[in-house]
C-alpha positions in Angstrom: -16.0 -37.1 -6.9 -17.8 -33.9 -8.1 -17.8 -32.6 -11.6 -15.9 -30.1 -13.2 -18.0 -26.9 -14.2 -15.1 -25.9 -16.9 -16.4 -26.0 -20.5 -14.5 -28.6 -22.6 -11.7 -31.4 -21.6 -9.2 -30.5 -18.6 -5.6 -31.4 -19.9 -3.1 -31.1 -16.7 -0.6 -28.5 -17.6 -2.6 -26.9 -20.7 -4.5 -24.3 -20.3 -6.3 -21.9 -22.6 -7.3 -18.1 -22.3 -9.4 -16.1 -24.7 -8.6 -13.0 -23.2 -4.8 -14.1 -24.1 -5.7 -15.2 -27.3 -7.4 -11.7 -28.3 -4.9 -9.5 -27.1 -6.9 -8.3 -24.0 -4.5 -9.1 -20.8 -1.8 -7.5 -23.2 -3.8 -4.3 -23.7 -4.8 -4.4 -19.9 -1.2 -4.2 -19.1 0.0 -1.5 -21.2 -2.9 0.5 -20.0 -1.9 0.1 -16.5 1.5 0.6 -17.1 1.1 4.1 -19.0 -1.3 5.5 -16.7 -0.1 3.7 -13.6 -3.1 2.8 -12.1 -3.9 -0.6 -11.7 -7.1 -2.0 -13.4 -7.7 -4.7 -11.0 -9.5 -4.2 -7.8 -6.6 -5.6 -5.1 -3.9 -3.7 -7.2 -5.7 -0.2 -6.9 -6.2 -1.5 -2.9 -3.0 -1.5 -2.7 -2.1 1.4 -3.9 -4.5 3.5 -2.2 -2.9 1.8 1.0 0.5 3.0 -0.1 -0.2 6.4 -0.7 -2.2 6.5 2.6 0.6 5.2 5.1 2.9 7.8 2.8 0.4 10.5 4.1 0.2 9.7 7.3 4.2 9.2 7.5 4.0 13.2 6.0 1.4 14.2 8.9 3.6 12.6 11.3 6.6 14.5 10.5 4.8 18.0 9.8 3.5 17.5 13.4 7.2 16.8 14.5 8.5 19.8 12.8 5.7 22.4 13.9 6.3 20.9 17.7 9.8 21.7 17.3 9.6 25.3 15.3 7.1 26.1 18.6 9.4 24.9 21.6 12.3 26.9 19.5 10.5 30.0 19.4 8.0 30.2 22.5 10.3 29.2 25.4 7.7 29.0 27.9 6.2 26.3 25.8 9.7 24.5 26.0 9.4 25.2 29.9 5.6 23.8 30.2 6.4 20.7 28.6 9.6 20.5 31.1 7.2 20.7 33.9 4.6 18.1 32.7 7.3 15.6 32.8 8.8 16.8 36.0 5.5 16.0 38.1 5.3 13.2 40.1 
């Protein structure tokens, strides 16, 4: 069985943290909370990802619109798409 690199006695169930004991994860908190960014590395990850698949969604539906506006306004757009599909 390997030793335990912890520093003191390891009680089941107990656990101690300094950064607890001092305040620190409670400062950490509020600090994310007002400014609503996270301060740990897989919580700003994630919401970098969010706000990037919100983007793209946006992109996506700006391209739908500006296809649209142009087939509504430049018929013979609306009649060169008709004809790409209507090749065999």
């Amino acid at each position: 069985m390997t030793q335990s690199h912890s520093h003191g006695p390891h009680i089941p169930g107990v656990s101690f943290s300094w950064r607890r004991a001092i305040g620190l994860s409670a400062l950490e908190g509020k600090i994310s909370r007002t400014t609503g960014i996270p301060l740990t590395r897989s919580g700003r990850e994630r919401k970098m990802g969010r706000i990037f698949e919100h983007l793209l969604g946006y992109l996506f539906l700006a391209l739908l619109l500006f296809i649209g506006y142009e087939l509504i306004t430049h018929p013979a757009a609306l009649n060169w798409l008709i004809g790409l599909f209507n090749r065999h």
